[in-house]
Backbone bond lengths (Angstrom), bond angles and torsions (degrees), N, CA, C in turn:
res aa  C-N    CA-C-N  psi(-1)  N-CA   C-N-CA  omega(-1)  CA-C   N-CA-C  phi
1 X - - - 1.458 - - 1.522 108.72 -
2 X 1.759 131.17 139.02 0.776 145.65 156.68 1.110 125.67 -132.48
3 X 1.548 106.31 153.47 1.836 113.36 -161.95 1.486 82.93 -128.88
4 X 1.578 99.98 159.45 2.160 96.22 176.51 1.764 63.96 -172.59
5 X 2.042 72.33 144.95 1.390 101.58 177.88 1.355 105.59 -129.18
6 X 1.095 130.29 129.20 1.599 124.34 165.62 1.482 135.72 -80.77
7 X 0.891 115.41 165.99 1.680 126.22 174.52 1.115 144.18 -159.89
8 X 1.063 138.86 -166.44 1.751 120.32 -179.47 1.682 123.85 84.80
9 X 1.159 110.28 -29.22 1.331 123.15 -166.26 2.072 93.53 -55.05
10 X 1.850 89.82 154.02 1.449 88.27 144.52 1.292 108.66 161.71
11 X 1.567 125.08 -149.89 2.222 111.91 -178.13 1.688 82.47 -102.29
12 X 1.538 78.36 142.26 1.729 100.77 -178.11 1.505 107.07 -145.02
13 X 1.556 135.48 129.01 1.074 133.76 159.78 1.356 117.34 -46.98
14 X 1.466 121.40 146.15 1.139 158.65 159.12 1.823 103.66 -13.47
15 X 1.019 152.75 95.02 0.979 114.00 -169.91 1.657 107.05 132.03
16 X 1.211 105.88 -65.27 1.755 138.43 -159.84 1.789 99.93 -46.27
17 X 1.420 97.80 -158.95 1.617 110.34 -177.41 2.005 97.51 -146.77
18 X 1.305 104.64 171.52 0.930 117.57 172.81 1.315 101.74 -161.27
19 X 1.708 114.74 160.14 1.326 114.98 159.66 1.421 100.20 -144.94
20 X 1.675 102.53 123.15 1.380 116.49 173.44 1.258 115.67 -77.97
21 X 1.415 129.09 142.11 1.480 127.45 151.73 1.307 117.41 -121.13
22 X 1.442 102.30 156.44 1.777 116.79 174.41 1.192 109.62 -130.61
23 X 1.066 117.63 114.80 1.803 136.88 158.41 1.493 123.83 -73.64
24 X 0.747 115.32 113.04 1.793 137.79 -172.64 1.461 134.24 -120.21
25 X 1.094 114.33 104.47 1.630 124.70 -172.19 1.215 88.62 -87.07
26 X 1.724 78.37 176.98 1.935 97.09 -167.58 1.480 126.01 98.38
27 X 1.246 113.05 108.06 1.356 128.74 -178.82 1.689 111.53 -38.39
28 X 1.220 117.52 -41.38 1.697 140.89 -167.25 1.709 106.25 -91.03
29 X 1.366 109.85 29.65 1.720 99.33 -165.61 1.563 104.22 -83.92
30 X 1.309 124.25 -32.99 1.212 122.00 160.07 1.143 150.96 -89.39
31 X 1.736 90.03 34.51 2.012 112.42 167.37 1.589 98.77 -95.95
32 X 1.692 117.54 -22.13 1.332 108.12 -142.46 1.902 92.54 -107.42
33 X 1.662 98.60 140.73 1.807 93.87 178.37 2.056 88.41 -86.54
34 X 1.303 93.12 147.59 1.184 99.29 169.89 1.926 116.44 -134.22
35 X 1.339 102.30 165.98 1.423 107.64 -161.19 1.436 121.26 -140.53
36 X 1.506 102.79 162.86 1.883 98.25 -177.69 1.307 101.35 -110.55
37 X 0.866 119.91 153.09 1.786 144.30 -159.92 1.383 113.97 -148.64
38 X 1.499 120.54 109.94 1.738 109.60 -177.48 1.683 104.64 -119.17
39 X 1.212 113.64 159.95 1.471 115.51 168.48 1.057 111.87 -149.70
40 X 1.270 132.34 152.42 1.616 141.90 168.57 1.188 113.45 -151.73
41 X 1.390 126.20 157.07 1.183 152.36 -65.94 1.454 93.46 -118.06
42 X 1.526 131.47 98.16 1.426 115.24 -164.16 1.378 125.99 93.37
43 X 1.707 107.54 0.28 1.681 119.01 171.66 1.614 112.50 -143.14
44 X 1.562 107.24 132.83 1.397 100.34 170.90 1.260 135.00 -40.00
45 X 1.112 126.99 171.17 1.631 121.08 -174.62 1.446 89.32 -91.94
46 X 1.349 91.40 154.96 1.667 119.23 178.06 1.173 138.94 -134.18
47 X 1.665 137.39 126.66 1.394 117.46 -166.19 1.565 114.79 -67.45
48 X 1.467 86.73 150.99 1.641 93.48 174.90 1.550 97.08 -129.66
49 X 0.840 158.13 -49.64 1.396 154.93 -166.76 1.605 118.75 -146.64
50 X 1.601 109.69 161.42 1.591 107.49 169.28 1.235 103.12 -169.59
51 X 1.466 123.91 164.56 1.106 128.79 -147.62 1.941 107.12 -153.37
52 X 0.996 153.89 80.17 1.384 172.20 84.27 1.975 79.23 66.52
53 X 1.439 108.40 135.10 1.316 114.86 176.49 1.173 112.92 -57.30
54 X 1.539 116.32 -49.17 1.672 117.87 -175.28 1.823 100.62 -62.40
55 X 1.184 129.91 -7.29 1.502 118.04 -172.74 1.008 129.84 81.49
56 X 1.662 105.12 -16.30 2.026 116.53 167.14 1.273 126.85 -54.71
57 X 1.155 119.80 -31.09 1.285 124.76 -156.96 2.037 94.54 -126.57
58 X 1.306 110.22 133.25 1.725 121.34 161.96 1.770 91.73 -138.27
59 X 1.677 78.95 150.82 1.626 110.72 -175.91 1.682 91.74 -126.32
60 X 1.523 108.69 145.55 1.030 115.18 165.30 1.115 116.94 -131.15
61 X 1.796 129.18 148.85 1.730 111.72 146.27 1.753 125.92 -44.32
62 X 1.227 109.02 154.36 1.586 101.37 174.01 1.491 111.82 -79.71
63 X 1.632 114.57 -11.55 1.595 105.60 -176.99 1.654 108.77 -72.40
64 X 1.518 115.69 -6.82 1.433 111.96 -147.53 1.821 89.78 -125.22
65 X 1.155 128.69 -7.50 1.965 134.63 -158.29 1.809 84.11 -77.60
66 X 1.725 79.58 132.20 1.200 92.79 171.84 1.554 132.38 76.82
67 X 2.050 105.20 2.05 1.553 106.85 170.90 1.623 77.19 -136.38
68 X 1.257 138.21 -5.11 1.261 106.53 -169.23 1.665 99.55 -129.39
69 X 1.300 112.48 148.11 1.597 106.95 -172.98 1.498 105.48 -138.91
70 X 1.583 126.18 129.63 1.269 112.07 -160.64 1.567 95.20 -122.62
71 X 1.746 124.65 156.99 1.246 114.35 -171.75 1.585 101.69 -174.65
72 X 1.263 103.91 128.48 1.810 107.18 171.46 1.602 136.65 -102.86
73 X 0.691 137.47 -172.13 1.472 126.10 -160.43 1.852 83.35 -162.31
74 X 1.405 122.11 104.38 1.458 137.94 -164.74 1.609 99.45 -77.79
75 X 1.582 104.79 -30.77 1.850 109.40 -160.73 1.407 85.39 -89.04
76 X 1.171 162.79 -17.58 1.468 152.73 -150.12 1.693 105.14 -145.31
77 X 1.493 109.81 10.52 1.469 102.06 167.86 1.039 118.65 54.27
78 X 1.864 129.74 37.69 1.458 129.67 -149.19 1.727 102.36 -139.18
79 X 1.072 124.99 102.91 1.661 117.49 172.87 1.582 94.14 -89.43
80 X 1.353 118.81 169.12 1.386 128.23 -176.08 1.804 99.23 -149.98
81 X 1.533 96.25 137.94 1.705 80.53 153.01 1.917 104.38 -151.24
82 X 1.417 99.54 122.98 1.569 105.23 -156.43 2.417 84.05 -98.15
83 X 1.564 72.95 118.82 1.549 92.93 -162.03 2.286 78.84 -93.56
84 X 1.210 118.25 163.93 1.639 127.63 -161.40 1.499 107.11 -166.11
85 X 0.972 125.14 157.59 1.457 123.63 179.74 1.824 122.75 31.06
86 X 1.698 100.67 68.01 1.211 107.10 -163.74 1.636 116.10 -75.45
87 X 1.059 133.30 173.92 1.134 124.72 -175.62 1.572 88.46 -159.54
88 X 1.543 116.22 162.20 1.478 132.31 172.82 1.084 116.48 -71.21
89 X 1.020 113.18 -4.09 2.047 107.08 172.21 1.107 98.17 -104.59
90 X 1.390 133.95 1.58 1.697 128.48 163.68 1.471 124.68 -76.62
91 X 1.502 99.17 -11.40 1.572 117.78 171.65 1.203 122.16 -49.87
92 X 1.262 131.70 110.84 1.632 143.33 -175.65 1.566 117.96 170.47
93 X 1.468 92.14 -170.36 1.453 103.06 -169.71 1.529 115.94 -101.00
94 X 1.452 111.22 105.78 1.735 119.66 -147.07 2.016 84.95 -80.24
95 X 1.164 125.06 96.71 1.667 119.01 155.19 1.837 114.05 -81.17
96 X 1.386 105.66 142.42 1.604 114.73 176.35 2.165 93.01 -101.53
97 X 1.316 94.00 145.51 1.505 87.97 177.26 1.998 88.49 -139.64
98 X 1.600 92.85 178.57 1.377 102.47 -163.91 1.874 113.75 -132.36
99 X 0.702 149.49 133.69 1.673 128.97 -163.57 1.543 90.33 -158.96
100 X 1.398 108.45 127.31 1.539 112.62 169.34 1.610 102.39 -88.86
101 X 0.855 127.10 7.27 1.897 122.21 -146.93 1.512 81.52 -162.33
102 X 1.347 136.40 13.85 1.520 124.99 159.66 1.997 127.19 -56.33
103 X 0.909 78.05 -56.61 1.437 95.78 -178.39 1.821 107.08 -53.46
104 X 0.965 106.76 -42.97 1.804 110.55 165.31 1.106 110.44 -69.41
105 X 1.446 126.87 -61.52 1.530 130.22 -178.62 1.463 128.47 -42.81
106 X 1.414 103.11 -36.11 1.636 133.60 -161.60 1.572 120.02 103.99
107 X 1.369 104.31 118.82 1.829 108.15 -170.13 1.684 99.07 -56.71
108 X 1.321 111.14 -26.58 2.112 104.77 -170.95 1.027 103.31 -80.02
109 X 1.501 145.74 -0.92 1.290 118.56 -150.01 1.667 79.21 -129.74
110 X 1.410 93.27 139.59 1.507 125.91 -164.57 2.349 98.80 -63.40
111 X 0.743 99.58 -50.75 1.317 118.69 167.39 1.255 137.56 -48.04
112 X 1.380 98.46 -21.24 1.749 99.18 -179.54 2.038 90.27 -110.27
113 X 1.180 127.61 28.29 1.361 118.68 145.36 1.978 118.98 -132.52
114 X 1.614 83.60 112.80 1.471 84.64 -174.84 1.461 122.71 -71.62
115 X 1.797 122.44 -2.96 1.081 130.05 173.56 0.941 129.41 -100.63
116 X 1.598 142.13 112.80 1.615 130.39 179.63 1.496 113.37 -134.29
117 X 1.475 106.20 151.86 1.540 107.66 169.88 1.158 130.82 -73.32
118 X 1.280 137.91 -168.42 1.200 139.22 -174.41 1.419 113.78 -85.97
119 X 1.734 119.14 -14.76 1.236 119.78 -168.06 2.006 114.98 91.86
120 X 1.089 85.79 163.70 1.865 116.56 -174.78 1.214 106.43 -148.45
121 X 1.766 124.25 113.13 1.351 109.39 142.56 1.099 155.68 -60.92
122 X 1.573 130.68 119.68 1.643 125.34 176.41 1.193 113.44 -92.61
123 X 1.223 135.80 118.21 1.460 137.76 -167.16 1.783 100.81 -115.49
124 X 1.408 143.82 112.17 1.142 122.48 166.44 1.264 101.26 -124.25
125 X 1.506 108.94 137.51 1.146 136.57 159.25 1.774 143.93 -62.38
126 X 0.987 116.12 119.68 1.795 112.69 -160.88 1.746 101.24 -83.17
């Protein structure tokens, strides 16, 4: 079982930076690949990032390569994803999710993590 809480979210100019975090209980946090997931307001959620338990391997969306960089820290139970060159269609609701069986399932697909947080808003401004 894992619980993850997020943070970081918030209104940011056009432009700006952010750095998300997710907090994650559970003895087993570094068996599980975990991932970022955004949605807004009137659209399914969508992958944005993922990360392979050992930390070798990140997957990204192509809307996000190259402004968004995702990364965990195994001893502090901490995924991160430091989102950069924001733009207004990045606006949504940033969820961290958790999947022991991701990496088989497929890290993009919303479904192969049965654990998620409550979410963080990213609001950017034009």
């Amino acid at each position: 079982q894992v619980q993850l809480v997020e943070s970081g979210g918030g209104l940011v100019q056009a432009g700006g930076s952010l750095r998300l975090s997710c907090t994650a209980s559970g003895r087993t946090f570094s068996s599980y690949a975990m991932g970022w997931f955004r949605q807004a307001p009137g659209k399914e959620r969508e992958f944005v990032a993922a990360i392979r338990w050992t930390g070798g391997s990140t997957y990204y969306a192509d809307s996000v390569k190259g402004r968004f960089i995702i990364s965990r820290d195994n001893a502090k139970n901490m995924v991160y994803l430091q989102i950069s060159s924001l733009k207004p269609e990045d606006t949504a609701a940033y969820y961290c999710a958790a999947g022991l069986n991701a990496q088989a399932m497929g890290l993009t697909n919303p479904s192969s993590y049965p654990y998620w947080g409550q979410g963080t808003q990213v609001t950017v401004s034009s």
